[in-house]
C-alpha positions as CSV (number, residue, x, y, z in Angstrom):
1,X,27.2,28.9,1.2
2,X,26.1,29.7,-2.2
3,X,22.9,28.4,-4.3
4,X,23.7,24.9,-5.2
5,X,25.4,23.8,-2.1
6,X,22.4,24.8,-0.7
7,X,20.1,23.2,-3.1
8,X,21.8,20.0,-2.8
9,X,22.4,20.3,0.7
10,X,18.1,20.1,0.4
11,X,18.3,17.7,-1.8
12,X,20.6,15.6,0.7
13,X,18.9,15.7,3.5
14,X,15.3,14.9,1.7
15,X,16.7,11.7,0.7
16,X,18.0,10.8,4.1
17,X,14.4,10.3,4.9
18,X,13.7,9.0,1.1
19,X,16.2,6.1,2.4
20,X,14.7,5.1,5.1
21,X,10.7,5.3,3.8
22,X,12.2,3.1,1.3
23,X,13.7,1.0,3.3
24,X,11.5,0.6,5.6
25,X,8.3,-0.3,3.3
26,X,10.5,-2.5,1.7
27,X,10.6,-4.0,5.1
28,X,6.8,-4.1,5.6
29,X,6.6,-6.5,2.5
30,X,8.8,-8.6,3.0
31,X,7.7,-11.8,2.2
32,X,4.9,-10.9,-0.2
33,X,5.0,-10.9,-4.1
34,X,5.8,-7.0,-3.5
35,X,8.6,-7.1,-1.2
36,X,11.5,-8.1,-3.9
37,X,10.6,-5.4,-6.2
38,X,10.2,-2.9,-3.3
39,X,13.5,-4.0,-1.7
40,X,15.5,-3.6,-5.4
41,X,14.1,0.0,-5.2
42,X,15.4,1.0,-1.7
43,X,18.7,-0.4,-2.5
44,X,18.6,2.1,-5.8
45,X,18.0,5.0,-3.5
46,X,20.2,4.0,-1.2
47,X,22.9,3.9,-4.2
48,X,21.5,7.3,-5.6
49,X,21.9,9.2,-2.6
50,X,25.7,8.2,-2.4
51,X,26.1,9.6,-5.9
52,X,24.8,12.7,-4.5
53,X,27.4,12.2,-2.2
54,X,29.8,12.0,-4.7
55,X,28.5,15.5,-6.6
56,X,28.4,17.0,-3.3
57,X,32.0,16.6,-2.6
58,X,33.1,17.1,-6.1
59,X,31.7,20.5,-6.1
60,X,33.1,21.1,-2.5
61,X,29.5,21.0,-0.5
62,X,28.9,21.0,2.8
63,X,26.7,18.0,3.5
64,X,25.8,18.8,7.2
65,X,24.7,16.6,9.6
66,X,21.8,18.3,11.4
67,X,19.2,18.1,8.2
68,X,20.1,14.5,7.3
69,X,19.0,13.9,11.2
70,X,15.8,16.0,10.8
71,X,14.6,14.4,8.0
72,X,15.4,10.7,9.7
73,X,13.1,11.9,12.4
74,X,10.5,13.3,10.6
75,X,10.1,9.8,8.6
76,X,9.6,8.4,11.8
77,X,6.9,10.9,13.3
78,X,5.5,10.0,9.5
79,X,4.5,6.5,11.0
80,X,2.3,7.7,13.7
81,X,-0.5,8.8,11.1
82,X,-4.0,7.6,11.5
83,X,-4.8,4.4,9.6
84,X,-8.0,3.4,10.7
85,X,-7.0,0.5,12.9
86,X,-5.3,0.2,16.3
87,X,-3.0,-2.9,16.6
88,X,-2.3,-3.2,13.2
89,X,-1.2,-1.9,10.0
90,X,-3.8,-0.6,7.4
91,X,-3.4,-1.4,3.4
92,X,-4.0,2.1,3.1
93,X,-0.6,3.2,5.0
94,X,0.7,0.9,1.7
95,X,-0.8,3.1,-0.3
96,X,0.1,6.3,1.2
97,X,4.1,5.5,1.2
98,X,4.5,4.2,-2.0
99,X,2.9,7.8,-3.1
100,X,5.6,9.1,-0.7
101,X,8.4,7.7,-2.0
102,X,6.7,8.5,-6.0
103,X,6.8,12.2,-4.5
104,X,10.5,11.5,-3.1
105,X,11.8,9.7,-6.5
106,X,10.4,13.0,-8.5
107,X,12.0,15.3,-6.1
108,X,15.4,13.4,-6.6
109,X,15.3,13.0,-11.2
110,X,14.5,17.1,-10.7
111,X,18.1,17.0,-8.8
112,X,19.3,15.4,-11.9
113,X,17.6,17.4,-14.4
114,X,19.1,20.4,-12.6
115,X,22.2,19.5,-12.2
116,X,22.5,18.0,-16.1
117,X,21.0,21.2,-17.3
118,X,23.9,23.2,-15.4
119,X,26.4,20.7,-17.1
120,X,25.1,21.3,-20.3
121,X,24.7,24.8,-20.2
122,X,27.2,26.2,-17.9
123,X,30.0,23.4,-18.5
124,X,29.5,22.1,-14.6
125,X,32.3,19.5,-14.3
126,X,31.0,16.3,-12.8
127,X,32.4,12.7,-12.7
128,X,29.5,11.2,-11.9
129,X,27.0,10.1,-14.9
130,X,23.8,12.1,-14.8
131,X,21.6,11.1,-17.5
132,X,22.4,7.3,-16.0
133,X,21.3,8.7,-12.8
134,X,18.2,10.5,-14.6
135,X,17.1,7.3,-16.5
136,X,17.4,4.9,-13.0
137,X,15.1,7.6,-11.4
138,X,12.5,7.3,-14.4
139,X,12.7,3.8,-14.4
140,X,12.2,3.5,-10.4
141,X,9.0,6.0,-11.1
142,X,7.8,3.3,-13.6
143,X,8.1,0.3,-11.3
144,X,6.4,2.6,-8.4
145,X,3.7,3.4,-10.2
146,X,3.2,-0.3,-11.6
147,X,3.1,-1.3,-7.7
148,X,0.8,2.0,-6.6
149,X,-1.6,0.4,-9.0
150,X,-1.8,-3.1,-7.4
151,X,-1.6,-1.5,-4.4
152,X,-4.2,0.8,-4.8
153,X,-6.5,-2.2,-6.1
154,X,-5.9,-4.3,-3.2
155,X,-6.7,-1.5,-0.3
156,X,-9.4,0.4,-1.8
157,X,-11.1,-2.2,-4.6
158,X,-14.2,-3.4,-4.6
159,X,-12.8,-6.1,-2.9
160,X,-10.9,-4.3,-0.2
C-alpha cells in the first residue's frame, strides 16, 4: 500500500464515523428550528464521503472494511460520555458534537486541499471536481459554526 492509499484509506474510515455523528445529531433535532439545517449537513457528508469513494477507486485504493467498522464503533462508545444528567440528554452534548463534526468537516477540506494540491502540482488525474468539493466543505464549516454559536448560547448563556 503506498502513501495516499493509505492517507485516504484514513481519511475513509474517519468519515465513516463523520457520517453517522452527523447523522445522528441531525436526528437529536429533529423537530427544532436546528434540525433542517443540521439534517442538509449530514446529507452533504454523506454525499462527500461517496466522492471519496469515487477518488479512491479512481486511483485503485483499497477502501477496507475493518476501519470504516472501527470508526462506526467508536462514534458509538462517543455517546456514553458524561453530560451531567442521568435520564436525559444535556445541551451541552449539543455543543460538544457540533464541535465534533467542525473538527470532522476540517479534517475532510484538508483531504481536498491535499489531494487538489497533488492535482495541481503533480498532474494527479481525477474525475471528480475538487475545488467544488473544497468550497461545499467551507461552506458546511460556515453553517456549523453559525449553529455552534446558537448552540453555544442556549447551553451555556446566561440563561442556560
Amino acid at each position: 500500500m503506498n502513501e495516499l492509499e493509505t492517507y485516504l484509506r484514513n481519511h475513509w474510515t474517519a468519515a465513516a464515523g463523520g457520517v453517522d455523528l452527523a447523522h445522528r445529531v441531525a436526528g437529536s433535532h429533529r423537530g427544532t428550528d436546528l434540525g433542517p439545517p443540521l439534517a442538509t449537513i449530514a446529507t452533504d457528508i454523506r454525499e462527500d464521503r461517496t466522492s471519496l469513494a469515487e477518488v479512491m477507486d479512481q486511483l485503485g485504493c483499497d477502501r477496507g472494511h475493518v476501519g470504516p467498522l472501527a470508526a462506526r464503533v467508536l462514534e458509538r462508545m462517543g455517546r456514553l460520555k458524561p453530560n451531567g444528567r442521568l435520564l436525559r440528554r444535556s445541551p451541552v452534548s449539543d455543543v460538544l458534537e457540533v464541535e465534533a463534526l467542525r473538527s470532522a468537516v476540517a479534517g475532510k477540506a484538508s483531504v481536498w486541499d491535499a489531494l487538489l494540491a497533488m492535482q495541481q502540482r503533480d498532474g494527479l488525474a481525477i474525475g471528480v471536481d475538487l475545488e467544488q468539493l473544497r468550497a461545499r466543505a467551507t461552506d458546511q464549516l460556515a453553517r456549523l459554526t453559525g449553529l455552534h454559536a446558537d448552540l453555544a448560547h442556549r447551553a451555556l448563556g446566561r440563561g442556560a
